[in-house]
C-alpha positions as CSV (number, residue, x, y, z in Angstrom):
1,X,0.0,0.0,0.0
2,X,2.9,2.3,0.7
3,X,4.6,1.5,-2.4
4,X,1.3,2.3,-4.4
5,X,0.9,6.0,-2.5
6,X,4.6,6.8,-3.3
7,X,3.9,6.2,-6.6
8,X,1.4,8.4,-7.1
9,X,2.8,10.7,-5.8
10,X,5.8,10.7,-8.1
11,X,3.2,10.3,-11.0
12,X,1.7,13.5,-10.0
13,X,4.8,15.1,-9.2
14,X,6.1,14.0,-12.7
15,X,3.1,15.8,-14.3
16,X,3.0,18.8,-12.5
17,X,6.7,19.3,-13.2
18,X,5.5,18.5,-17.6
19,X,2.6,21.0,-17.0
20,X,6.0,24.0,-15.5
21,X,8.1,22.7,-18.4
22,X,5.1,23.7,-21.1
23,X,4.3,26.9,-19.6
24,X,8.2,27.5,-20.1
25,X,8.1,26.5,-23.2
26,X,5.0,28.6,-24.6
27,X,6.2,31.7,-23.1
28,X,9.7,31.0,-24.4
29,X,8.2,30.6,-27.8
30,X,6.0,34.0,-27.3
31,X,9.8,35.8,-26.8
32,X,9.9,35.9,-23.1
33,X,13.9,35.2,-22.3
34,X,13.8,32.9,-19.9
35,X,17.1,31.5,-18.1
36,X,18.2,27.8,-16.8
37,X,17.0,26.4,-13.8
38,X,13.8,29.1,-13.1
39,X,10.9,28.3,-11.3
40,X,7.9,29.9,-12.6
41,X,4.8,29.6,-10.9
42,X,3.6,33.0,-11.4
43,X,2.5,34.9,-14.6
44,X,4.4,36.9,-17.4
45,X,2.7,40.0,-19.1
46,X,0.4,38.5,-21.7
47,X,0.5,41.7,-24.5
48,X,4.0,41.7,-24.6
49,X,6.0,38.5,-23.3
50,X,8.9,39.1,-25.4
51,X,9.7,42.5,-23.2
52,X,10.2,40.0,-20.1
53,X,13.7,38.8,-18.8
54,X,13.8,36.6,-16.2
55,X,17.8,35.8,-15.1
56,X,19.0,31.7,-14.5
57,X,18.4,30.2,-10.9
58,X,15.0,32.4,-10.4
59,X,12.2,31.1,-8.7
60,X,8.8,33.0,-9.4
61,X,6.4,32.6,-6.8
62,X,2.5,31.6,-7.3
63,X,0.9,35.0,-7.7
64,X,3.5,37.1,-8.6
65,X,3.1,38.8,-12.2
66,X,6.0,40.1,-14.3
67,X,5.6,43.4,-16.3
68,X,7.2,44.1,-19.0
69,X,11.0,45.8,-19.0
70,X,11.8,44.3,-15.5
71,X,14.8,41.9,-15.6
72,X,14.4,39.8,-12.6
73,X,17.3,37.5,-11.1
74,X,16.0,36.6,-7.3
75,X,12.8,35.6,-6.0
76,X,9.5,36.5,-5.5
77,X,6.7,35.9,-3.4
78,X,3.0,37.7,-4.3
79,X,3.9,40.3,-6.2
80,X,3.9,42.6,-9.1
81,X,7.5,43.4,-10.5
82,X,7.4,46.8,-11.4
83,X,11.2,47.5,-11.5
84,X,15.1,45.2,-11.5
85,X,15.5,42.7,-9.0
86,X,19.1,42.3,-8.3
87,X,20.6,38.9,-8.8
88,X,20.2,37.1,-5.2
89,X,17.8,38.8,-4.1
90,X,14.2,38.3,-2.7
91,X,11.7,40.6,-3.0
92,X,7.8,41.0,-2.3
93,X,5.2,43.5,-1.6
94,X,2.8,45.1,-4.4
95,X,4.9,46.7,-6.3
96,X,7.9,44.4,-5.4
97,X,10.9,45.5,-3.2
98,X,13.9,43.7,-2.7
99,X,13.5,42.6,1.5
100,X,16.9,40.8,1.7
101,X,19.9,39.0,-0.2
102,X,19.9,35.3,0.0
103,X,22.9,33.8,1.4
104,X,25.1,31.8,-0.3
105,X,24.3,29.1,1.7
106,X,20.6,29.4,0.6
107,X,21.4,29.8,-3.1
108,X,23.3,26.7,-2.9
109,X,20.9,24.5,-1.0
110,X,18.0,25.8,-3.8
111,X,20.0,24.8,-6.9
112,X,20.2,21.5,-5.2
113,X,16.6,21.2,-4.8
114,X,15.9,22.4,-8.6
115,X,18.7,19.6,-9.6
116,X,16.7,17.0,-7.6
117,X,13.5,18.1,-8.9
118,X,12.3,18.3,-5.6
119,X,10.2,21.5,-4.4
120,X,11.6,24.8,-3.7
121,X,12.2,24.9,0.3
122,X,11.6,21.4,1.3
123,X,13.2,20.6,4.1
124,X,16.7,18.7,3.7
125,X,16.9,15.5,4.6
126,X,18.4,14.5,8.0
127,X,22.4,14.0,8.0
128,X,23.6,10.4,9.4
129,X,26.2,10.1,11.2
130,X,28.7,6.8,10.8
């Protein structure tokens, strides 16, 4: 019985990442440049996608909308990005403002999640010791 739950729950996982991966696509093919390794779970300016830049290693938060002329390179919560947001940076509010850098230490343990596949800010995985 366990074996069938953890199943589904890579089979979901494995089409919710397919359904990310087409929204990519599409806006990529409307113009929008889009780096490696983003997380987009947010929305991109629908008259002009081409304007948008989003930078490698972003993660775009559910609810967050992107407006034209806005290079963004951190991450965002609920938002609308109205302005740059400096590389390593996260920023929120309506319209967005960088709150803090992320650490290196942060950046690091995200890229690691996006490599696994895994979502952004799940907790890591108790260290054994022997």
């Amino acid at each position: 019985m366990r074996f069938l739950f953890a199943l589904a729950i890579r089979i979901r996982h494995f089409f919710k990442r397919l359904q990310h991966d087409l929204r990519v696509w599409a806006y990529r093919r409307a113009g929008a440049q889009i780096g490696c390794n983003v997380r987009l779970h947010g929305s991109l300016d629908g008259t002009n996608p081409q304007l948008v830049r989003i930078g490698d290693n972003t993660v775009i938060g559910t609810g967050a909308h992107l407006i034209a002329h806005c290079p963004v390179r951190g991450a965002l919560g609920v938002t609308v990005v109205t302005c740059d947001i400096p590389a390593g940076s996260i920023a929120a509010g309506n319209p967005a403002r960088v709150l803090r850098p992320r650490d290196p230490e942060e950046l690091a343990r995200t890229a690691a999640q996006v490599a696994r596949g895994e979502p952004i800010g799940a907790a890591e995985p108790p260290q054994t010791s022997g």
